[in-house]
Every structure is written in structure tokens, then in C-alpha cells.
N, CA, C and O atoms as a GROMACS GRO file, in nm:
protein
  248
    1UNK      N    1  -8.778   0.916  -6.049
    1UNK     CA    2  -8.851   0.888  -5.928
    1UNK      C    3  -8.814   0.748  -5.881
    1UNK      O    4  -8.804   0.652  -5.958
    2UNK      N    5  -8.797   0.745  -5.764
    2UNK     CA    6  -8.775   0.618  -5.721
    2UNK      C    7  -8.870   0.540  -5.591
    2UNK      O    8  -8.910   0.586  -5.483
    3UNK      N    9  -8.881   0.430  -5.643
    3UNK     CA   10  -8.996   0.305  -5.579
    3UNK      C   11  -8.984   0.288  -5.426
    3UNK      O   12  -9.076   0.292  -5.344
    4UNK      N   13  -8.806   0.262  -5.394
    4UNK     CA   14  -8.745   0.239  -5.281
    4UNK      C   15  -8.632   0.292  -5.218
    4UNK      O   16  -8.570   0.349  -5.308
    5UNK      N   17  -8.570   0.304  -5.111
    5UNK     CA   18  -8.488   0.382  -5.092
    5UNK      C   19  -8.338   0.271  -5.178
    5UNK      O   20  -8.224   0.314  -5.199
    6UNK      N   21  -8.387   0.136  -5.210
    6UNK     CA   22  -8.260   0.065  -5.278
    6UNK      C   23  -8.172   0.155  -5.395
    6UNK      O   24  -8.058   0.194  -5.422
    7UNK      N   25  -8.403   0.158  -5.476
    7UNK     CA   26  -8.351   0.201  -5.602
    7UNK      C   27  -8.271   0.367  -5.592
    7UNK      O   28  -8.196   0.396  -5.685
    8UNK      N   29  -8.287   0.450  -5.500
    8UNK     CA   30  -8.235   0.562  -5.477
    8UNK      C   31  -8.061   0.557  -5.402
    8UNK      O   32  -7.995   0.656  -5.367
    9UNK      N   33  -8.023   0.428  -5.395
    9UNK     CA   34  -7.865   0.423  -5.322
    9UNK      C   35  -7.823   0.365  -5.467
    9UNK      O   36  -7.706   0.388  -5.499
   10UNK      N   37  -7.892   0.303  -5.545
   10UNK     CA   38  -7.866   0.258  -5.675
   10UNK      C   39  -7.844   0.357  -5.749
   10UNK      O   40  -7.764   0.326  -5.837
   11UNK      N   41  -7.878   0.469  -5.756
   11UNK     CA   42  -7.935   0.534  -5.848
   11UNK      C   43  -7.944   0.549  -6.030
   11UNK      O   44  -7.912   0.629  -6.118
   12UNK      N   45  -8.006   0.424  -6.017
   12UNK     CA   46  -8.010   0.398  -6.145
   12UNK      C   47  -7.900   0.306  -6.246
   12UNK      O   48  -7.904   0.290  -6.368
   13UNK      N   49  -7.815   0.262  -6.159
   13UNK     CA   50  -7.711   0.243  -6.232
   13UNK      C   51  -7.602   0.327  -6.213
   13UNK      O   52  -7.500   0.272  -6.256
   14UNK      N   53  -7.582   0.428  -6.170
   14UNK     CA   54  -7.460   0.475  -6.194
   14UNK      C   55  -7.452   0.546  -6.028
   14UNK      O   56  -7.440   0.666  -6.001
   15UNK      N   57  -7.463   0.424  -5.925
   15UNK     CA   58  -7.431   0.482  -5.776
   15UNK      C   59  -7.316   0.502  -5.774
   15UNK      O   60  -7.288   0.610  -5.723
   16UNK      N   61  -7.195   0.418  -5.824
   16UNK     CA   62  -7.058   0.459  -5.792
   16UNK      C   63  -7.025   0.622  -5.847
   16UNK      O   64  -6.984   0.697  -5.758
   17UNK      N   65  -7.034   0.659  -5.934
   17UNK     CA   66  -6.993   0.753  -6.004
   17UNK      C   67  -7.089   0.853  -5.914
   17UNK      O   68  -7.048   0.969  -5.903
   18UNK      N   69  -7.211   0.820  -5.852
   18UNK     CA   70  -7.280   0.908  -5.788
   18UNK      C   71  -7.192   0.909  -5.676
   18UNK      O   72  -7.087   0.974  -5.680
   19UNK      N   73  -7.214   0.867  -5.614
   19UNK     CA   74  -7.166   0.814  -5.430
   19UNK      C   75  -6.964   0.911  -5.444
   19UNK      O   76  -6.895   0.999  -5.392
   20UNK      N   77  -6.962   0.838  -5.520
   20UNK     CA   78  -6.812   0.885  -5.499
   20UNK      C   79  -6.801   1.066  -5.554
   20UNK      O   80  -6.733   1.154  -5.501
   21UNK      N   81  -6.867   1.073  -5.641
   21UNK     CA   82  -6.876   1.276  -5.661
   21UNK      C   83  -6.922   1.305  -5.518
   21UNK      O   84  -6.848   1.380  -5.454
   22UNK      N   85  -7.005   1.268  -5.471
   22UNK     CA   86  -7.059   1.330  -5.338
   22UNK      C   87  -6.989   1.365  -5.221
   22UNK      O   88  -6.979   1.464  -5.148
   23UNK      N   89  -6.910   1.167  -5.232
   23UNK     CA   90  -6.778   1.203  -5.127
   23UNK      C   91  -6.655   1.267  -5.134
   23UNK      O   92  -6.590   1.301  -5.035
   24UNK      N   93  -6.618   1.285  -5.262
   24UNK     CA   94  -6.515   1.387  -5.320
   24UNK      C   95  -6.542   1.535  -5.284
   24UNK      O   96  -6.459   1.615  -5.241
   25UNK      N   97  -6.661   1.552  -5.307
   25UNK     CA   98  -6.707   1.673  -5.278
   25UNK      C   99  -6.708   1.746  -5.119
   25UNK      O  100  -6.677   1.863  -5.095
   26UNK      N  101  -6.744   1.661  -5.038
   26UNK     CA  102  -6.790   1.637  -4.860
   26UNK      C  103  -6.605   1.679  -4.807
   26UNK      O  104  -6.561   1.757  -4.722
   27UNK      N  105  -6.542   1.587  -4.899
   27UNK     CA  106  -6.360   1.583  -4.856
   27UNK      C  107  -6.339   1.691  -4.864
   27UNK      O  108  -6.305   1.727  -4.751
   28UNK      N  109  -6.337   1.772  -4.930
   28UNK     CA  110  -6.304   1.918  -5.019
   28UNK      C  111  -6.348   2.020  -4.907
   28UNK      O  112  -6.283   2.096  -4.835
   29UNK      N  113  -6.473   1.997  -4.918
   29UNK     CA  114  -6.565   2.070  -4.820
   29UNK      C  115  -6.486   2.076  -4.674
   29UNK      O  116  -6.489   2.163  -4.587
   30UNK      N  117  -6.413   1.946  -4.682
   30UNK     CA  118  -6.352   1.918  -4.509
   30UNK      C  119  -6.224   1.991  -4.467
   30UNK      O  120  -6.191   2.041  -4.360
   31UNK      N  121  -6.162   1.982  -4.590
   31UNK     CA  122  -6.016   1.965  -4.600
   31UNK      C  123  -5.960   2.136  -4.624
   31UNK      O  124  -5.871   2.205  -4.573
   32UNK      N  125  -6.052   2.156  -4.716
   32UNK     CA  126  -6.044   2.338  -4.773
   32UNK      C  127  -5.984   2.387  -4.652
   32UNK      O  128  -5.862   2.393  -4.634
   33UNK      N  129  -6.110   2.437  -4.531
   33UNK     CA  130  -6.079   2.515  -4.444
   33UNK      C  131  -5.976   2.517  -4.317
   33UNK      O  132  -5.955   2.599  -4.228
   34UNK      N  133  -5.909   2.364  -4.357
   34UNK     CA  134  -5.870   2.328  -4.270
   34UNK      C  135  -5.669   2.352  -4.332
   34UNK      O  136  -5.573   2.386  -4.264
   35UNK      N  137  -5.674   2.323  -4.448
   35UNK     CA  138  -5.578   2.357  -4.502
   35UNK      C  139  -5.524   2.573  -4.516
   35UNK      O  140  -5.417   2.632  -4.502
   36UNK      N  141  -5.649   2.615  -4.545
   36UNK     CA  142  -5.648   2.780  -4.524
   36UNK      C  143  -5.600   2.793  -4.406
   36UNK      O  144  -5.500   2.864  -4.399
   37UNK      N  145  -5.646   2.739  -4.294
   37UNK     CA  146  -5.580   2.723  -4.160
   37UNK      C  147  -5.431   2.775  -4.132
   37UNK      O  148  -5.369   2.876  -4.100
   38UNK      N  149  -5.411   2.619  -4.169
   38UNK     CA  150  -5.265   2.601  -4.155
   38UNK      C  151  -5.198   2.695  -4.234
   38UNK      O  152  -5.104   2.742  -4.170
   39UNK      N  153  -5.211   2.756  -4.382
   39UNK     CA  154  -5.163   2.857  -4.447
   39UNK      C  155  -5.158   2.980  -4.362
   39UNK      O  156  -5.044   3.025  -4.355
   40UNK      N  157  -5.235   3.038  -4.305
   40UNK     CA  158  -5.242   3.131  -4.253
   40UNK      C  159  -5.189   3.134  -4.146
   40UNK      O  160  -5.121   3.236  -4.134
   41UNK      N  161  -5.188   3.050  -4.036
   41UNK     CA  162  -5.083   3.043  -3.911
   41UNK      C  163  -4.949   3.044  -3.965
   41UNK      O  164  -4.861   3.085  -3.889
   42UNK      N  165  -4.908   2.996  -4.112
   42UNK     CA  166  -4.784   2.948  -4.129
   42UNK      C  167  -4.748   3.121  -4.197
   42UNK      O  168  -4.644   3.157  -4.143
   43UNK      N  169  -4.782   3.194  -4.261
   43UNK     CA  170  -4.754   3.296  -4.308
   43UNK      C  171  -4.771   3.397  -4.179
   43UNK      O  172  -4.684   3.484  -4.178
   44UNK      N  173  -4.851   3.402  -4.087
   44UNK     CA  174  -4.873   3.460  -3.963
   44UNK      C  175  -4.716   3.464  -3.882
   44UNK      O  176  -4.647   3.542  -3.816
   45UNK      N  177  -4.714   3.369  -3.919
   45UNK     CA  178  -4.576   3.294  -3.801
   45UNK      C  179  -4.441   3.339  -3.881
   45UNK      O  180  -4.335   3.350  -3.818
   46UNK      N  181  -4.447   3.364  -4.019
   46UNK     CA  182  -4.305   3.377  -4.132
   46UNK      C  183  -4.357   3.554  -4.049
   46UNK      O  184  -4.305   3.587  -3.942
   47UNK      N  185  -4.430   3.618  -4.099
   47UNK     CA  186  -4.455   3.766  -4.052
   47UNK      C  187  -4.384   3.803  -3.913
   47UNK      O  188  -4.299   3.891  -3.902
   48UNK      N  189  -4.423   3.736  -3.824
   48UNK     CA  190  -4.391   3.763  -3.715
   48UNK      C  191  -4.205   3.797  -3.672
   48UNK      O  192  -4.140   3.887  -3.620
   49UNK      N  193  -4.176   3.626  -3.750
   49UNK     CA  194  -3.996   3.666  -3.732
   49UNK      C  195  -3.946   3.727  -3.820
   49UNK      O  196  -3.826   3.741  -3.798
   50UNK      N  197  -3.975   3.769  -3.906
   50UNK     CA  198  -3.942   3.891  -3.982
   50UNK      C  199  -3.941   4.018  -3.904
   50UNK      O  200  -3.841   4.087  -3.882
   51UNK      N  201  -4.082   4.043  -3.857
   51UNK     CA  202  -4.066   4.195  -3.799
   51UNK      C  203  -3.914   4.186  -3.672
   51UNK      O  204  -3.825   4.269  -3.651
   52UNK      N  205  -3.936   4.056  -3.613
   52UNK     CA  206  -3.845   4.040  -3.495
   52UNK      C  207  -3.691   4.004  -3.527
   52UNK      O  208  -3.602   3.974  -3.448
   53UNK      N  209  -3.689   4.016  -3.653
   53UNK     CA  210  -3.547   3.988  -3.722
   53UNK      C  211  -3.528   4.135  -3.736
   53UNK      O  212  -3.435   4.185  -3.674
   54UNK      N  213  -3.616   4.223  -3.821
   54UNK     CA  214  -3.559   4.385  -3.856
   54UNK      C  215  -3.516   4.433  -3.716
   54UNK      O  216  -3.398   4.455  -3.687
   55UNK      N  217  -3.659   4.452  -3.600
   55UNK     CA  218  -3.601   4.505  -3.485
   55UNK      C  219  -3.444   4.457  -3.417
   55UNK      O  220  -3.357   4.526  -3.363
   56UNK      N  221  -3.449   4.330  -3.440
   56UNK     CA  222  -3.336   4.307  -3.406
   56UNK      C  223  -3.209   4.367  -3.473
   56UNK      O  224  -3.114   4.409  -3.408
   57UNK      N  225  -3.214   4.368  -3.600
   57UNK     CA  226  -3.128   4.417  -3.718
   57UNK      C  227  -3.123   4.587  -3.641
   57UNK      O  228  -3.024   4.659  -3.628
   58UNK      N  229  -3.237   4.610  -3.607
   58UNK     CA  230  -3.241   4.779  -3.586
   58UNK      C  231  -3.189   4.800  -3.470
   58UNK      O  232  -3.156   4.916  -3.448
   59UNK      N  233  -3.169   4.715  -3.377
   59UNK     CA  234  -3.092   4.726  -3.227
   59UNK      C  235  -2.992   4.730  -3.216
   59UNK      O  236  -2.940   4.794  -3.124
   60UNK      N  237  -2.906   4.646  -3.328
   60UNK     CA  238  -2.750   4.570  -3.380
   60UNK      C  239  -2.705   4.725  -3.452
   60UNK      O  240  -2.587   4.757  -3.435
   61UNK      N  241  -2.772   4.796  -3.511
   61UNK     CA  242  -2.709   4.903  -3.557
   61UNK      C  243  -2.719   5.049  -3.484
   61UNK      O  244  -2.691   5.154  -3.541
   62UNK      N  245  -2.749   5.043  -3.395
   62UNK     CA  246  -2.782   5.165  -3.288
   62UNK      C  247  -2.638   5.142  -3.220
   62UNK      O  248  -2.602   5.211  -3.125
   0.00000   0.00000   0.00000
């Protein structure tokens, strides 16, 4: 339990190790969906010229 909001940014002694899990955590939280993102446009986009490479391949042999 804490007296003040000091002793609660303190927390007890071990704010760094607090403060910084939290913000490690918040990053993750940020970064995750934003990285799935880009994976997925980028495999979206490899898919795409593929199909447009076979058709092409399939035009070249007709």
C-alpha cells in the first residue's frame, strides 16, 4: 500500500526494474501489430507476382 503517489512511482525500491518491464511491454504491444503488417503486405505482394509470373509463363507457351 502506498502513502503517496511518490511512494507508488518508487515502488518500493525497485521503480527501474518496474518502469522499464512496463515500457518493454507497451513497445511490444506497439510494434507486434505493426510489424504483422508489414509481413503480410510483403508476402501479399511475393503472391501476387508469382501468380503474374505463371500467367505470364502460361501466355509464353500458348
Amino acid at each position: 500500500m502506498w502513502n503517496s503517489p511518490a511512494e507508488f512511482f518508487e515502488m518500493g525500491g525497485y521503480a527501474l526494474y518496474v518502469w522499464c518491464s512496463f515500457g518493454m511491454c507497451a513497445l511490444v504491444f506497439l510494434i507486434e501489430p505493426l510489424t504483422v503488417r508489414a509481413r503480410h503486405k510483403a508476402i501479399v505482394h511475393r503472391l501476387q507476382r508469382e501468380v503474374m509470373a505463371e500467367q505470364f509463363d502460361h501466355k509464353g507457351q500458348q
